[in-house]
N, C-alpha and C positions, 0 to 999 in steps of 0.2 A: 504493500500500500504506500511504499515510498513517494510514488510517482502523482498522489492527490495534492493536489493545490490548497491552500487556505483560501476558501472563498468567500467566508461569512464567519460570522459570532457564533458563541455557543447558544444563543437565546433566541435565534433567528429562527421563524418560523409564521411567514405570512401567506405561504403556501404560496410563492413566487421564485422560490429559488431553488431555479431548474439546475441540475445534476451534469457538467462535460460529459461528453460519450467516454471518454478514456474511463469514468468511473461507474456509467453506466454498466461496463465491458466489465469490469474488476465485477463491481455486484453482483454480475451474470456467472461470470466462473467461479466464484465463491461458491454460491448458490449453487451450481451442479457441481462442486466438488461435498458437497455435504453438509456445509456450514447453513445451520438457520435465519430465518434473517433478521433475529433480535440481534445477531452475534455479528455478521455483516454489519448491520445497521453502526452497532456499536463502536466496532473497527473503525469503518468509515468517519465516523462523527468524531472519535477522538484523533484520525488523525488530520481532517480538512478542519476541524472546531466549526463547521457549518452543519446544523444538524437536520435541518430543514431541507437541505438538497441530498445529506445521506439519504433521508427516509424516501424520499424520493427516488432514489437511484434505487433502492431498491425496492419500490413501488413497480419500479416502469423494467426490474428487472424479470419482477416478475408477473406482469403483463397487465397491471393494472393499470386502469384509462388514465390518463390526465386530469381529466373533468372530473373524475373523483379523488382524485391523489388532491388535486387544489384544493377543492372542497374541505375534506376532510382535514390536511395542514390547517386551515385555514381556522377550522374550530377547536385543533390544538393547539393553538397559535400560543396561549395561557401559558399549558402546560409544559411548555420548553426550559421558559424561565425557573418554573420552580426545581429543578434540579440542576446540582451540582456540576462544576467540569470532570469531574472521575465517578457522575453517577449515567453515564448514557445506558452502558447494558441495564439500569432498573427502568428508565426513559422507554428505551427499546421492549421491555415486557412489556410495559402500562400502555404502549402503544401497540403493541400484536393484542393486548386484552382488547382493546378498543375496537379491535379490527381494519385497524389501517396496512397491513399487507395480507388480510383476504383477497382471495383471487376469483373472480368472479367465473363461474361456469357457467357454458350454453347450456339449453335446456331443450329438448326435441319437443315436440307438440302434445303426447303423454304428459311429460313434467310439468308442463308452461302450466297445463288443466290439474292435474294436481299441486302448483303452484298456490293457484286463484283459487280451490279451496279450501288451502290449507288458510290464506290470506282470510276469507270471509268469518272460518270458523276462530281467526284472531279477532276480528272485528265484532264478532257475536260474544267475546266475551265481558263485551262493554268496560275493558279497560283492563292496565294487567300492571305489576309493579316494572319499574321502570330496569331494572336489570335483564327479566323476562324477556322484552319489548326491544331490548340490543341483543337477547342470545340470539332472536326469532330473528331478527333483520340480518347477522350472520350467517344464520344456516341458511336462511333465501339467497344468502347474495353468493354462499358457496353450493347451493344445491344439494345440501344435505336434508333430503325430503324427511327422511327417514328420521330423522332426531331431529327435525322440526313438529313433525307430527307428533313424539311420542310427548315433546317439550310440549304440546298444545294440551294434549291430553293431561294433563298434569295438575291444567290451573284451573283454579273454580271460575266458575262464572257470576257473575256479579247478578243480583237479583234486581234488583232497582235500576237497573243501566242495562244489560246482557239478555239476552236468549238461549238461553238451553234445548231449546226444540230446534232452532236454528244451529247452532254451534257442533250437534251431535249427530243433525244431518250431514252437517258439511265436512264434518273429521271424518264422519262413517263414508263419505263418498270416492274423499280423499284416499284413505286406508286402503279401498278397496281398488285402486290403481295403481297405488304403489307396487316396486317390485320383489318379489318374497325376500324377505330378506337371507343372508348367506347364516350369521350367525341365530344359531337355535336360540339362544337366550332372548334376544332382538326381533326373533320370529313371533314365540308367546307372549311378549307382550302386546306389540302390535294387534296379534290374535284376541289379546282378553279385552284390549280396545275395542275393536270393532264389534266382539259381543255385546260390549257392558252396551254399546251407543246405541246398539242393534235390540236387545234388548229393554232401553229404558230411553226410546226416542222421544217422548213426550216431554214437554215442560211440566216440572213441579212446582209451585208455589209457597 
């Protein structure tokens, strides 16, 4: 990593400061030789002291858009500052928690429709704690249908606000397009899901 430039401050972070390709290139071969990319990230930031175009370089190393790389810089912009010049790798976790090097997956026209109901039976539960509501936006944006679903099944529904008739059609519609899953464990419950929805489709009061 000799070869990074000092391009910025350790606090920089307006989600404007784009990454040279030379360290683009660096982030990319990190990244397939094994390295994670808190550990990249980290590398990178301590050695440019710009942390805002490390997280970026390896944003774009590994294939995430622009328009969201900005975005999201944009609303860590805070959280730059509050850490230390010798604390990037904790920076670096608190920003993979966050989901800023999620990598977004295509979805074939199967998943897009088990998507939209995984989405509505969020919506039916007329609100959800705010940690929930960033696992859920996660597994949508990586396509992890399967443990979006089982995450949905999980939360109550709100009585005053939600729909339970609604919510247990759309999980049940969902479930029932999903693709078996591989692990047995991951199979049954999915399975006790769609019974429990199947058998107790009605709202109760």
């Amino acid at each position: 990593m000799d070869g990074i430039a000092r391009t910025g401050t350790p606090g920089a972070a307006d989600g404007g400061a784009r990454p040279d390709p030379d360290t683009v290139a660096l982030a990319r071969r990190l990244l397939a030789e094994g390295q994670g990319p808190v550990g990249v990230f980290a590398g990178l930031a301590a050695r440019s002291g710009d942390r805002s175009a490390a997280a970026w370089a390896v944003c774009e190393a590994l294939g995430v858009a622009d328009a969201r790389v900005r975005e999201e810089l944009g609303r860590a912009a805070e959280l730059f500052a509050e850490f230390g010049p010798d604390e990037d790798d904790l920076l670096g976790e608190l920003l993979e928690l966050l989901g800023l090097f999620d990598v977004p997956r295509a979805l074939d026209g199967r998943e897009q429709e088990v998507l939209g109901l995984l989405q509505a039976a969020g919506a039916a539960l007329g609100g959800s704690r705010g940690g929930v509501g960033h696992g859920l936006s996660r597994r949508f944006v990586k396509g992890e249908l399967t443990a979006a679903f089982l995450l949905l099944a999980r939360q109550p529904v709100r009585k005053s606000r939600g729909n339970t008739t609604t919510f247990r059609a759309a999980l049940a519609a969902a479930g029932a397009l999903l693709p078996p899953p591989v692990d047995p464990a991951t199979a049954a419950q999915v399975a006790q899901v769609l019974d429990e929805c199947r058998r107790h489709p009605a709202e109760t009061r």
